[in-house]
ZATOR-476053 format. One line per field, with one value per atom (N, C-alpha, C): residue in three letters; atom name; residue number from 1; z, x, y. Coordinates in steps of 0.001 Angstrom, whole numbers, plus 500000, padded with zeros to 6 digits. Layout:
BEGIN
residu = (ALA|...)
atome = (CA|...)
num = (NUM|...)
zz = (Z|...)
xx = (X|...)
yy = (Y|...)
//
This chain:
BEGIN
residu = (UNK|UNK|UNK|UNK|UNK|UNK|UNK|UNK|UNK|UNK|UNK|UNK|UNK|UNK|UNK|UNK|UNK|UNK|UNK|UNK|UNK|UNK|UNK|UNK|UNK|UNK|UNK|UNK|UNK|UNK|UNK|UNK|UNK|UNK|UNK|UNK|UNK|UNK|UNK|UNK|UNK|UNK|UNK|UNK|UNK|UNK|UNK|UNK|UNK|UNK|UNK|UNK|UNK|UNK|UNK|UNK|UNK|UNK|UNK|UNK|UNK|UNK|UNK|UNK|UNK|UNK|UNK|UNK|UNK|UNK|UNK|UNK|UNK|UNK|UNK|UNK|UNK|UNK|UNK|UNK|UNK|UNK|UNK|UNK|UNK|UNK|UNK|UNK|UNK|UNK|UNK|UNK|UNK|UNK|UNK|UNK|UNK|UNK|UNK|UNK|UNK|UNK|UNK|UNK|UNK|UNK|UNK|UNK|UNK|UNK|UNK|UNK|UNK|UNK|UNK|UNK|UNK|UNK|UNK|UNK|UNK|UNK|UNK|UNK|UNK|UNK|UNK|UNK|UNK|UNK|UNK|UNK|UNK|UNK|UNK|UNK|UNK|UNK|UNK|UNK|UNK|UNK|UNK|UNK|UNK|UNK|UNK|UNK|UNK|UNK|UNK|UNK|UNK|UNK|UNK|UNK|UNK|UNK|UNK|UNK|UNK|UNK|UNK|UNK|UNK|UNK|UNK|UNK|UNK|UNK|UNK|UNK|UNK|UNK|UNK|UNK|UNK|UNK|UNK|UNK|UNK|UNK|UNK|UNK|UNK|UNK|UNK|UNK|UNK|UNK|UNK|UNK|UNK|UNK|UNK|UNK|UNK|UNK|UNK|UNK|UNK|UNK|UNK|UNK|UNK|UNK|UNK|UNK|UNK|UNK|UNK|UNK|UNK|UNK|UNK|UNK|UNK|UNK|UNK|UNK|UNK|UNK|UNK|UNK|UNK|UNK|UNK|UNK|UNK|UNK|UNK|UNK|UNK|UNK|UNK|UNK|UNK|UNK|UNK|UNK|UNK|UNK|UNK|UNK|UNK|UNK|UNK|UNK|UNK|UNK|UNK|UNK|UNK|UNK|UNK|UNK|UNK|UNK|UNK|UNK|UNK|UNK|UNK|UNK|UNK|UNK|UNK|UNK|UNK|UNK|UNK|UNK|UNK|UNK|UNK|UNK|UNK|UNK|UNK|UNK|UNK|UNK|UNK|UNK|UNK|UNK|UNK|UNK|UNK|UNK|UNK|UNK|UNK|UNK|UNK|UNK|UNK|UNK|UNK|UNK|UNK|UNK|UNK|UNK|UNK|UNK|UNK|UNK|UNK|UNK|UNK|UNK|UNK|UNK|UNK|UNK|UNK|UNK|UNK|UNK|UNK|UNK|UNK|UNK|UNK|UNK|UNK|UNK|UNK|UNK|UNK|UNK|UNK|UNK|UNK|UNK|UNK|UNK|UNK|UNK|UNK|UNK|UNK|UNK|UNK|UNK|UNK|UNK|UNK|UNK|UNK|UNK|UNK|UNK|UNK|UNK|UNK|UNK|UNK|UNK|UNK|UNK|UNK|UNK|UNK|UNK|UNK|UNK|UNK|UNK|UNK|UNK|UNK|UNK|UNK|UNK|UNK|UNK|UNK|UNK|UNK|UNK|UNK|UNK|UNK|UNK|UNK|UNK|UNK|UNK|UNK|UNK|UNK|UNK|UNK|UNK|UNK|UNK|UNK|UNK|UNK|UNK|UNK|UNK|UNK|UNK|UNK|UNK|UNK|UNK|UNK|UNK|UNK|UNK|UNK|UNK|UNK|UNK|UNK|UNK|UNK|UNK|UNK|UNK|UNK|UNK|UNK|UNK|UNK|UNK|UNK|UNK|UNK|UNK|UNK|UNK|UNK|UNK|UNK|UNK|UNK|UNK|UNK|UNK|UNK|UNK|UNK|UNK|UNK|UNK|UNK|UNK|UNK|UNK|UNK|UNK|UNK|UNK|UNK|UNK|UNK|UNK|UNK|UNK|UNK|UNK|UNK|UNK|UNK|UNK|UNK|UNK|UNK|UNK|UNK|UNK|UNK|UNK|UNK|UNK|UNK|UNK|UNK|UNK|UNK|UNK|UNK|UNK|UNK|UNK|UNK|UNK|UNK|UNK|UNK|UNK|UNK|UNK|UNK|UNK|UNK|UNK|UNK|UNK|UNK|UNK|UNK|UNK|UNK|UNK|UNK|UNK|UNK|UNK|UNK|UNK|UNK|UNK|UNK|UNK|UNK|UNK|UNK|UNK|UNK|UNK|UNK|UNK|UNK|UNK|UNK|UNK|UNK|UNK|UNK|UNK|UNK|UNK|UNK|UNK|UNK|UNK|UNK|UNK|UNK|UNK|UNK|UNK|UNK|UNK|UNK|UNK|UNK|UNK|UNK|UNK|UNK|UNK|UNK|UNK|UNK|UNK|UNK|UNK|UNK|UNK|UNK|UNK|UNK|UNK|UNK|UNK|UNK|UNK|UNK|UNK|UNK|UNK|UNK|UNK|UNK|UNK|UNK|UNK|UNK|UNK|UNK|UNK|UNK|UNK|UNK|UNK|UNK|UNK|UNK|UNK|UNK|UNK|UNK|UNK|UNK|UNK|UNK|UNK|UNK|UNK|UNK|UNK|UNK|UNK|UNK|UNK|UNK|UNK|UNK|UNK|UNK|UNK|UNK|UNK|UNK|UNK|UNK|UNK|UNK|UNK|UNK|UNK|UNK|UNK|UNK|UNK|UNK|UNK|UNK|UNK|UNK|UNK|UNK|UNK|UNK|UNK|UNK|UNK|UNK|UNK|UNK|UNK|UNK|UNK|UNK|UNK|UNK|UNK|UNK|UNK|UNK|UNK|UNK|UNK|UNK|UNK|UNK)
atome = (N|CA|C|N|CA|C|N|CA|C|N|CA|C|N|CA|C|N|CA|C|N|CA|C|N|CA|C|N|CA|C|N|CA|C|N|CA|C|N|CA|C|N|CA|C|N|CA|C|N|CA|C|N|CA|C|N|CA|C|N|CA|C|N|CA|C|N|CA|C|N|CA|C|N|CA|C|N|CA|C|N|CA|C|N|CA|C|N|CA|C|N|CA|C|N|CA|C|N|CA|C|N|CA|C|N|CA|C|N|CA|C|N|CA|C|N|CA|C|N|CA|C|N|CA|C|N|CA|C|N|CA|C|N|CA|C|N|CA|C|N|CA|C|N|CA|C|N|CA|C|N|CA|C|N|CA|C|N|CA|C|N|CA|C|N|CA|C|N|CA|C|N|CA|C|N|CA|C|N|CA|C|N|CA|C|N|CA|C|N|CA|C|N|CA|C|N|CA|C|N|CA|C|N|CA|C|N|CA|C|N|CA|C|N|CA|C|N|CA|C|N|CA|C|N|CA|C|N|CA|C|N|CA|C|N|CA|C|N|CA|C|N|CA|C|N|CA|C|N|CA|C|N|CA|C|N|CA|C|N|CA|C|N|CA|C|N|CA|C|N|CA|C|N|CA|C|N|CA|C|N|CA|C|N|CA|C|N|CA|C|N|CA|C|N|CA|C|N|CA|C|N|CA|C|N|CA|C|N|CA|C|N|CA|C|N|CA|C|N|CA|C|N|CA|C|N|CA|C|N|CA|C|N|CA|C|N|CA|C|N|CA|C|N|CA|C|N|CA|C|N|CA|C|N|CA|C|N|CA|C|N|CA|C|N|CA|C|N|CA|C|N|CA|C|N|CA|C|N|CA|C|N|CA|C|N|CA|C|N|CA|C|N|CA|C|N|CA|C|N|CA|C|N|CA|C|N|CA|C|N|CA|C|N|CA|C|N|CA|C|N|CA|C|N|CA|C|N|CA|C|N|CA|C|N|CA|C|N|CA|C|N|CA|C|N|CA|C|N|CA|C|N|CA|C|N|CA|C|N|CA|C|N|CA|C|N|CA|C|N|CA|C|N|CA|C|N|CA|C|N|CA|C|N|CA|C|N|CA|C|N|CA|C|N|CA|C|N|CA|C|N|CA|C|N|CA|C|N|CA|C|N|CA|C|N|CA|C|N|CA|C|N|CA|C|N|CA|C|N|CA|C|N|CA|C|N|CA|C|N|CA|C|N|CA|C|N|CA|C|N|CA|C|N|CA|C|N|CA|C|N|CA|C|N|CA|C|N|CA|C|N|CA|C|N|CA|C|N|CA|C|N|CA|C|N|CA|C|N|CA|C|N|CA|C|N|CA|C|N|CA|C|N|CA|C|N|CA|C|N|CA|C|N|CA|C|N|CA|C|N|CA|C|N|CA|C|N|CA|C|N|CA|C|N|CA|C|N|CA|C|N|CA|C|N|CA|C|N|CA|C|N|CA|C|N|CA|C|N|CA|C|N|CA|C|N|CA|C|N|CA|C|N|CA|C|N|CA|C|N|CA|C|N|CA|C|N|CA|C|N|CA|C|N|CA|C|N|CA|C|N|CA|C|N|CA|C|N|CA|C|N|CA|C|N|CA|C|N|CA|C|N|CA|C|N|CA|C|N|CA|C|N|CA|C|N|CA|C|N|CA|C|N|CA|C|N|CA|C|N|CA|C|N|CA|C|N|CA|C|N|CA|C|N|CA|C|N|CA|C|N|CA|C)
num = (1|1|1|2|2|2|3|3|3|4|4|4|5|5|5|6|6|6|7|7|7|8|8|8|9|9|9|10|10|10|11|11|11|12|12|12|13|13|13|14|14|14|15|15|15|16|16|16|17|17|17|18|18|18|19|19|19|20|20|20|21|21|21|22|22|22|23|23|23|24|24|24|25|25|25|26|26|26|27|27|27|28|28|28|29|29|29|30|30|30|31|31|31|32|32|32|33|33|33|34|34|34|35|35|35|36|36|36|37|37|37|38|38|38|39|39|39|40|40|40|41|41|41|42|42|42|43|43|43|44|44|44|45|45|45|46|46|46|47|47|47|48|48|48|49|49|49|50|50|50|51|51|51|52|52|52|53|53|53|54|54|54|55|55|55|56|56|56|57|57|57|58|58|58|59|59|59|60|60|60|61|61|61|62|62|62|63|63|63|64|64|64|65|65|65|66|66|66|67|67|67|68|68|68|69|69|69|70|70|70|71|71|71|72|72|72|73|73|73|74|74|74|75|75|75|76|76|76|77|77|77|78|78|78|79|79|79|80|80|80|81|81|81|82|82|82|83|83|83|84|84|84|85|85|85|86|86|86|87|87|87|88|88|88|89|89|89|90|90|90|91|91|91|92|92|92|93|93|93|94|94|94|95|95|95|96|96|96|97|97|97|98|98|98|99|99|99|100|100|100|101|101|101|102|102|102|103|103|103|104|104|104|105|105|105|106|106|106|107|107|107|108|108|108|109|109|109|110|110|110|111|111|111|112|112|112|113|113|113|114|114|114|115|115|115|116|116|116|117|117|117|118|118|118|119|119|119|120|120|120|121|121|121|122|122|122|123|123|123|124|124|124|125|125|125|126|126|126|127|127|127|128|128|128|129|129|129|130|130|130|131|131|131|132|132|132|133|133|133|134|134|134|135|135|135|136|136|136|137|137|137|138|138|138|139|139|139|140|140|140|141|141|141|142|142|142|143|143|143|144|144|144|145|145|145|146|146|146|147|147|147|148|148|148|149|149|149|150|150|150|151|151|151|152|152|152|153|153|153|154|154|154|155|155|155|156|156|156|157|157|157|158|158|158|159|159|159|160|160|160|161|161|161|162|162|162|163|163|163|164|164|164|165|165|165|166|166|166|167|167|167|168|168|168|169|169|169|170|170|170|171|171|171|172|172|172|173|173|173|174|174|174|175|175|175|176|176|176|177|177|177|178|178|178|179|179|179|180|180|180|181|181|181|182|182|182|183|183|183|184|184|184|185|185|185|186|186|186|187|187|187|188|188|188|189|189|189|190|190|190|191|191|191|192|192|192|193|193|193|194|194|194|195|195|195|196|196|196|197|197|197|198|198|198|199|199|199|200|200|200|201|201|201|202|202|202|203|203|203|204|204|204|205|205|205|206|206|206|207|207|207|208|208|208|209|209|209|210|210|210|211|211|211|212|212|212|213|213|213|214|214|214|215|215|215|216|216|216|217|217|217|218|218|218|219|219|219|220|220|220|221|221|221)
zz = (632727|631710|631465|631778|631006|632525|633386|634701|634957|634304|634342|633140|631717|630876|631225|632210|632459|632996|634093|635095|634246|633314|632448|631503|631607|630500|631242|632614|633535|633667|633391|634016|632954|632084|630579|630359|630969|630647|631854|633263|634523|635228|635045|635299|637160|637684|639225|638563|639733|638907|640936|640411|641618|641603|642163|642845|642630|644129|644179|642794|641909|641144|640040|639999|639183|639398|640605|641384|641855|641728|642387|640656|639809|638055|638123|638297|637770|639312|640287|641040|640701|640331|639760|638380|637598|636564|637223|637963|638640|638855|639747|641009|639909|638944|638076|636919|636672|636096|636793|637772|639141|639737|639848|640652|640119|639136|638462|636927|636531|634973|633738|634293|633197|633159|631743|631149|631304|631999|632404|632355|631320|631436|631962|633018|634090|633933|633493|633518|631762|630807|629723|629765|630297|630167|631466|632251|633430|633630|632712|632316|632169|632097|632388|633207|633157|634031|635315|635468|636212|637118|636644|636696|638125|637392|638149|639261|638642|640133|641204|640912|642037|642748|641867|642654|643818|642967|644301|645162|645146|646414|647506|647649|648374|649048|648308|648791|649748|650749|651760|652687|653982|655013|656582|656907|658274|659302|658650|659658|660008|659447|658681|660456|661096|662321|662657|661494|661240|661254|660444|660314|662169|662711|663789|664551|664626|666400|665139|663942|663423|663877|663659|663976|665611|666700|668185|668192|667792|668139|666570|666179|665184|665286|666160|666296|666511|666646|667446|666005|665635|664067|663094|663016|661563|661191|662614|662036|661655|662493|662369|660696|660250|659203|657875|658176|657444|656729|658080|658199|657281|657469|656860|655426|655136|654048|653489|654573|654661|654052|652910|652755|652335|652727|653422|651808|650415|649718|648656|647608|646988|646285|646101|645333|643813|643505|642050|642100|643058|643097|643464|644060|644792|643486|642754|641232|640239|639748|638776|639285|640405|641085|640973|641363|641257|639255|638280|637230|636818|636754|637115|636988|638345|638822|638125|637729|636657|635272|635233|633381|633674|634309|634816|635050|635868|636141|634865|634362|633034|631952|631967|630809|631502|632449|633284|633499|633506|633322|632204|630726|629550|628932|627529|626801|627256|626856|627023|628501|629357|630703|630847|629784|629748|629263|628304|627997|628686|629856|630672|631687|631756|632861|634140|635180|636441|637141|637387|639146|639633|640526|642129|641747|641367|640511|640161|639333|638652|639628|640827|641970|642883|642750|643645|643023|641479|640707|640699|640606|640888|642458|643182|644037|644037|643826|643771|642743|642079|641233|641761|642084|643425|644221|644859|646307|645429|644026|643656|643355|642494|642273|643294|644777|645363|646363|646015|646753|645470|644598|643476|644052|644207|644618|645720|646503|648040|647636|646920|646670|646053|644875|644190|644767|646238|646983|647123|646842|646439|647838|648060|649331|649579|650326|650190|651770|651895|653081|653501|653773|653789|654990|654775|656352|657498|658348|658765|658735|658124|657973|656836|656736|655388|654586|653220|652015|651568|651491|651014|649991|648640|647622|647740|647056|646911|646240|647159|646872|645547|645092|644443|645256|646237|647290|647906|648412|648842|647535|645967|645278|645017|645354|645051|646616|647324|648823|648899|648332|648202|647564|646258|645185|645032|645748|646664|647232|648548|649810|649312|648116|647506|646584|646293|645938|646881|647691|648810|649913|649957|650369|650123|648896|648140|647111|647020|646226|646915|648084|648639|649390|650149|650755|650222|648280|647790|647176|646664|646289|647069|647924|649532|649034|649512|649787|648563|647453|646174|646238|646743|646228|647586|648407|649434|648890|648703|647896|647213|646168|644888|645559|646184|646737|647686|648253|648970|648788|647644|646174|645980|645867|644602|645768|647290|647975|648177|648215|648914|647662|647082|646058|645965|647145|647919|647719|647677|648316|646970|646130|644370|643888|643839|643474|643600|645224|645694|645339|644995|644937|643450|642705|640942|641350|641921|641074|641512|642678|643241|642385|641712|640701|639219|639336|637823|638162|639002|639852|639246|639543|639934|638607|637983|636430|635386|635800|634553|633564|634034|633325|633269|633670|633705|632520|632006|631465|632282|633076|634002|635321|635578|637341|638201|638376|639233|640990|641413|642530|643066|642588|642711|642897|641808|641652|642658|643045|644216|645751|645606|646803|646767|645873|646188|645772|646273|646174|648103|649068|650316|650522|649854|650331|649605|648520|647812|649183|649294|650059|651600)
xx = (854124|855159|855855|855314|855303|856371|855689|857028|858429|858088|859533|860263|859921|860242|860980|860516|861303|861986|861993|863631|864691|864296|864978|865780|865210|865989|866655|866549|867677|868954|868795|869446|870559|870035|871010|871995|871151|872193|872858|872740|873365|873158|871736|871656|870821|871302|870131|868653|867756|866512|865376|864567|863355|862756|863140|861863|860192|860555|858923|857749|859290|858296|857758|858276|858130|856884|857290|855871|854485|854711|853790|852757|853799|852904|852398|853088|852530|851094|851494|850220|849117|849246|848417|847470|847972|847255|846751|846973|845975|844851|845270|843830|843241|843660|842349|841725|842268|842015|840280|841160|840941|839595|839750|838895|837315|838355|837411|837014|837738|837246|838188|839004|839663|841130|841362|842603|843482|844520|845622|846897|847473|849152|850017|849929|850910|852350|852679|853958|854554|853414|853898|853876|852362|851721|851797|852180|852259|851763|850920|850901|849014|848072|846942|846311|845084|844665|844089|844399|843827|844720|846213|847259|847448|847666|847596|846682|845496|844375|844890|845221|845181|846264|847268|848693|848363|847372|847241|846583|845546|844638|845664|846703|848023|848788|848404|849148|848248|848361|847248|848795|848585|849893|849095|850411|849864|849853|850253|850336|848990|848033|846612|846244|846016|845307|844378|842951|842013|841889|843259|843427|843721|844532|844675|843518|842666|841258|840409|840273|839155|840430|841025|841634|841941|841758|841726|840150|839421|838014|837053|836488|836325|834685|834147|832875|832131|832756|832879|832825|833998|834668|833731|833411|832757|831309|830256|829344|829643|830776|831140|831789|832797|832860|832122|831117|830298|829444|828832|828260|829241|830438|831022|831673|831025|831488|832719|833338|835160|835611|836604|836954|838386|839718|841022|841071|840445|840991|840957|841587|841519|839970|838810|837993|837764|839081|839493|839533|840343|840527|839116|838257|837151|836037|835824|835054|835578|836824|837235|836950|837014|836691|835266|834449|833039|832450|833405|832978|833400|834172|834990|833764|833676|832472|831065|830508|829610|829591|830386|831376|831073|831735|832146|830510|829646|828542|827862|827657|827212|827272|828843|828831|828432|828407|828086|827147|826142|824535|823909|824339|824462|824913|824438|825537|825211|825988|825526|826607|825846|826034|827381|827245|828129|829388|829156|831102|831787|831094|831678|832572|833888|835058|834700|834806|834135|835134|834647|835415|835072|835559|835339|833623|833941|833167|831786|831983|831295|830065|831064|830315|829047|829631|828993|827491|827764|826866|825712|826276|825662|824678|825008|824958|823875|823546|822975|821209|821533|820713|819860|820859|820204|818924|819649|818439|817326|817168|816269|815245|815888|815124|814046|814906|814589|813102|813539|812834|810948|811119|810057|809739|810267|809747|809239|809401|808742|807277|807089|806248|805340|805380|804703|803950|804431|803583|804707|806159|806544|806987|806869|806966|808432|809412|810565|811364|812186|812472|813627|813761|815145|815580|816583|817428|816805|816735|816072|816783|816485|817070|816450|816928|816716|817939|817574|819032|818780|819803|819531|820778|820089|821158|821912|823009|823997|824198|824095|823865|825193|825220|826367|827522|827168|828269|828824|827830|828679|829599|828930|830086|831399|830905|832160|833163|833081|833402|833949|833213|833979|835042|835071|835782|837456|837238|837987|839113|838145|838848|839863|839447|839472|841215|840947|842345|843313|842761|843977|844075|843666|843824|844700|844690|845547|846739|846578|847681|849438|849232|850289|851289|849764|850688|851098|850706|851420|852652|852309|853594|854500|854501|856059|856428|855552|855867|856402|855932|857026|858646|858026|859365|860685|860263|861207|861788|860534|860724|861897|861733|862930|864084|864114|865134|866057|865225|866212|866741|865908|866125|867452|867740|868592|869967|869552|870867|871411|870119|870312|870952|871729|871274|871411|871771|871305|869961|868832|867821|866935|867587|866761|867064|868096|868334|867259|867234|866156|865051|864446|863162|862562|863734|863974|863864|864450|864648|862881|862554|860962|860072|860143|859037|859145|860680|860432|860173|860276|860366|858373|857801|856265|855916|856479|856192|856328|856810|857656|856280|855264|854011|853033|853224|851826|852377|851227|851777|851409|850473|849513|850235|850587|850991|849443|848984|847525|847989|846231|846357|846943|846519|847044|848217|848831|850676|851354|850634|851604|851177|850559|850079|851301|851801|852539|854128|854098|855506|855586|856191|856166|857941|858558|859660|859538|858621|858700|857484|856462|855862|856566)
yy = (868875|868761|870111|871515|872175|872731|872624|873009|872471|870716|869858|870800|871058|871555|872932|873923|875003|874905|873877|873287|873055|872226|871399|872549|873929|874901|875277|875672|876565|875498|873942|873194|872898|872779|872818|874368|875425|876930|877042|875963|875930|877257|877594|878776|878419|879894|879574|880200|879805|880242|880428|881103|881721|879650|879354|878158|878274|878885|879519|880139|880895|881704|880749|879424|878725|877791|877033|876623|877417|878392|879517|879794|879595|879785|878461|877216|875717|875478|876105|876130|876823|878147|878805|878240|877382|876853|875476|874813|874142|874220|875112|875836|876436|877752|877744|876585|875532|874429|873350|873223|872160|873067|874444|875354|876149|876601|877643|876787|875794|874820|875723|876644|877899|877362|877685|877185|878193|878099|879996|879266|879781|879476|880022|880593|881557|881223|879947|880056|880379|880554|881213|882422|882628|883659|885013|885584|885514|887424|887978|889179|888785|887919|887229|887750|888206|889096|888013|887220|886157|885877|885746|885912|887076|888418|889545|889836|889353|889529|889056|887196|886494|887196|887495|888035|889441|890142|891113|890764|889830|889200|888972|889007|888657|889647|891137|892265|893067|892636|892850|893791|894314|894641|894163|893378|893179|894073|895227|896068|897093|896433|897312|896842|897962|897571|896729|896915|895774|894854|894284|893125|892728|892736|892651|892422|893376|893187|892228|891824|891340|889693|889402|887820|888135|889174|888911|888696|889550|889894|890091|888783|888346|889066|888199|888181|889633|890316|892037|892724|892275|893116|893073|891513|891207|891899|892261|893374|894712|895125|896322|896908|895866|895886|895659|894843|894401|895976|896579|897827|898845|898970|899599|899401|898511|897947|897539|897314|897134|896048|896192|894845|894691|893248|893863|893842|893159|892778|894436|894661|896066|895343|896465|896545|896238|896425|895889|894456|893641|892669|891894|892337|891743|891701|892751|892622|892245|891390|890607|889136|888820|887765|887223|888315|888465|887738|888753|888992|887671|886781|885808|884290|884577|883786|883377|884906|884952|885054|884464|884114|882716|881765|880666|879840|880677|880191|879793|880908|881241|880187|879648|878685|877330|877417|875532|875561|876471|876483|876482|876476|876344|875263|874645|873841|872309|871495|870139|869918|869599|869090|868019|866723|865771|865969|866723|866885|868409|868927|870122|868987|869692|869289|869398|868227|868328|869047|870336|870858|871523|872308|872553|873533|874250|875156|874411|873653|872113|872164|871539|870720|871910|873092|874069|874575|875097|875138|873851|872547|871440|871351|872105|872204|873183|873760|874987|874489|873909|873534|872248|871787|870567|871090|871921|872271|873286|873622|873974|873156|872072|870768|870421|870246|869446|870126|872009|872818|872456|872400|872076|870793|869887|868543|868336|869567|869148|869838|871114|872141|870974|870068|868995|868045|867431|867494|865570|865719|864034|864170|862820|862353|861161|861787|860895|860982|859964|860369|860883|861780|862750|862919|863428|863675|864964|865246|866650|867901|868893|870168|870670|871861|872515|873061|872539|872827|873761|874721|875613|876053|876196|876595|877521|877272|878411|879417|880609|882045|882401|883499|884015|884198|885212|885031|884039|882908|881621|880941|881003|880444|881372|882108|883536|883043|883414|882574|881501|880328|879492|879099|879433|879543|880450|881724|882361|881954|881139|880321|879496|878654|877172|877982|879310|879668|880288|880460|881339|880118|879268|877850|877232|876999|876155|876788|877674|878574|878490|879823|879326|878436|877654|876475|875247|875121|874529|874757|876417|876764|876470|876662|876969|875703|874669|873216|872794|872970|872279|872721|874265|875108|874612|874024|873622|872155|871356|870234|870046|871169|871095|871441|872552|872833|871810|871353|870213|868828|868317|867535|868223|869430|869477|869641|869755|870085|868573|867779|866394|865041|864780|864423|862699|862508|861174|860958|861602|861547|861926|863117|862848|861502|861425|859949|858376|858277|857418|857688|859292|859414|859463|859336|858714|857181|856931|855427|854766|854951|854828|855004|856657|856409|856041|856104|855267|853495|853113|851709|851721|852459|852513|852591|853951|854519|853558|852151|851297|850878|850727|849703|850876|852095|853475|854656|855010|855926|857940|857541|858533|858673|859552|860109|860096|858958|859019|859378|859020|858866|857604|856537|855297|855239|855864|855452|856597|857392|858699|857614|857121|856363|854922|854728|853850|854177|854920|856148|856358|855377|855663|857169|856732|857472|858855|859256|860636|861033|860456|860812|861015)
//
């Protein structure tokens, strides 16, 4: 609502406006929503230290030689760097992330279980707590029949890792993609048109933008 709402101001003062920078804030409160369980208003707020982190996780240069032989020669690089403790992201950026994580952990390991918001985060921690359980239940002596392997919970670093990934994943290649979206909506207008009348066609009896109802949206899709 709060992204239709800022279109909706440039569009009334007929003003041009950054695309991207707009989608790139309404993506950003997703992914930490959806990701991390944290409430960030980037597109009010955009001065958020959550905000700023993620933004430098991004200011990397391709021209950093490293970067280069570690994506030719991965397998070569990755002890070498490891050893050296190299990392492409700034150090600042890599311990707010960290601190981040163990904030986040912290409260979903706490508190009443049932009314915490399920996500990505959610699931990993869940995860983690799982294969402890399950490591006590074998020690007890219970007898069940399981799949073959061994589970093994998730370290700090793997949720830090994952969690990470799960934003530099999904961050920019949604931003781009909305921000082309709108843009060609707004060149095409044959084609906003059709892709109005579809979902209000769908929207008439819902009051929720689900999965259901984007699934029966063939031409926006």
């Amino acid at each position: 609502d709060l992204l239709v709402e800022n279109i909706g101001k440039f569009g009334q003062k007929e003003e041009s406006f950054d695309t991207k920078e707009l989608t790139g804030a309404f993506t950003m409160d997703v992914i930490a929503r959806t990701g991390f369980g944290l409430e960030v208003d980037s597109q009010q707020t955009p001065q958020d230290p959550f905000v700023v982190y993620a933004k430098k996780a991004f200011q990397f240069s391709f021209k950093n030689p490293l970067i280069w032989l570690f994506i030719l020669f991965p397998k070569i690089m990755k002890p070498i760097l490891e050893k050296w403790n190299y990392n492409f992201m700034a150090s600042e950026v890599n311990d707010f992330f960290y601190g981040v994580v163990d904030q986040v952990i912290g409260i979903k390991q706490s508190g009443d279980r049932v009314h915490k918001p399920m996500d990505f985060m959610q699931l990993m921690v869940d995860a983690h707590k799982s294969a402890e359980v399950d490591d006590d239940d074998d020690k007890d002596g219970v007898e069940e029949t399981k799949v073959h392997g061994t589970k093994r919970p998730l370290t700090r670093d793997d949720i830090v890792a994952n969690g990470f990934l799960f934003f530099l994943a999904g961050y920019e290649t949604t931003a781009t993609t909305m921000a082309f979206a709108l843009y060609n909506l707004a060149l095409n207008q044959e084609a906003q048109d059709k892709a109005r009348q579809e979902i209000n066609k769908v929207m008439e009896d819902r009051d929720l933008v689900d999965y259901e109802a984007v699934n029966m949206m063939p031409y926006l899709d």
